[in-house]
C-alpha positions as CSV (number, residue, x, y, z in Angstrom):
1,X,195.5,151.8,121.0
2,X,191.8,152.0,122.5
3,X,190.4,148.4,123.3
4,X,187.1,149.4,122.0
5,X,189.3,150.2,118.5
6,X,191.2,147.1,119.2
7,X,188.8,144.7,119.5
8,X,186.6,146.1,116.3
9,X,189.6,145.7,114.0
10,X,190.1,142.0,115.4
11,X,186.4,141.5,114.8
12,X,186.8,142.5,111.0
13,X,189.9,140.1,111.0
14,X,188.6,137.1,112.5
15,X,185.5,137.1,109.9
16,X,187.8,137.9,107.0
17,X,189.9,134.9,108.0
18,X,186.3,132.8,108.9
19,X,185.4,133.6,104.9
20,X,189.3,132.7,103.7
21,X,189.2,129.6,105.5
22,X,186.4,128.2,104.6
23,X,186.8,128.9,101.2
24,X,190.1,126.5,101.1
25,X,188.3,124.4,102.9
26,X,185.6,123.9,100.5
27,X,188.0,123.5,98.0
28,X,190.1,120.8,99.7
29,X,187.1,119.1,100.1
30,X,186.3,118.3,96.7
31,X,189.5,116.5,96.8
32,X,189.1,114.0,99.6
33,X,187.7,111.0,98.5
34,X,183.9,109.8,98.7
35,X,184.1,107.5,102.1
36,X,182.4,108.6,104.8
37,X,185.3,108.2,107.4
38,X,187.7,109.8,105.1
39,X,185.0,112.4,105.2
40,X,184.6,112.7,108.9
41,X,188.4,112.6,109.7
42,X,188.8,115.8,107.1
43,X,185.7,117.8,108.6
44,X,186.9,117.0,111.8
45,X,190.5,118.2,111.7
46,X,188.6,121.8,109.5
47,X,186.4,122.1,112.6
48,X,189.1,122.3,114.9
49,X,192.2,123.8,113.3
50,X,190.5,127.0,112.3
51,X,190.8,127.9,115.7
52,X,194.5,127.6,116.1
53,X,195.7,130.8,114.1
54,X,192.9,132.8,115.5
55,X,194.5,132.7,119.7
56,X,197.2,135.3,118.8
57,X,194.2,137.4,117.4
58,X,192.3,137.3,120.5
59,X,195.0,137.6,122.6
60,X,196.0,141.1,121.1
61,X,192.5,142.2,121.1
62,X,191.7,141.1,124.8
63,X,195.3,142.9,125.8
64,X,194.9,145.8,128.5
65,X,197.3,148.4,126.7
């Protein structure tokens, strides 16, 4: 597959999963309860796990052939 093909499918991937994700968590977060650490700890963790399921994607994309 051409990398330039490559990488513009795993563009259109990456945001679909960017608009998934933070869907669910939007919705999670009306269930964590109203203390600020709680909060924190929660937003925290979303902030850093999105990036997580997304290294395999740009792996593939940033692959020579």
């Amino acid at each position: 597959m051409n990398p330039r093909l490559r990488k513009l499918i795993g563009l259109f991937a990456i945001l679909a999963f960017i608009l998934l994700y933070i869907g669910a968590v939007a919705e999670l977060a009306r269930h964590v309860p109203d203390h600020g650490v709680l909060q924190f700890a929660f937003f925290a963790l979303a902030g850093i796990c999105w990036g997580i399921p997304i290294l395999p994607l740009i792996s593939w994309m940033n692959r020579e052939n």
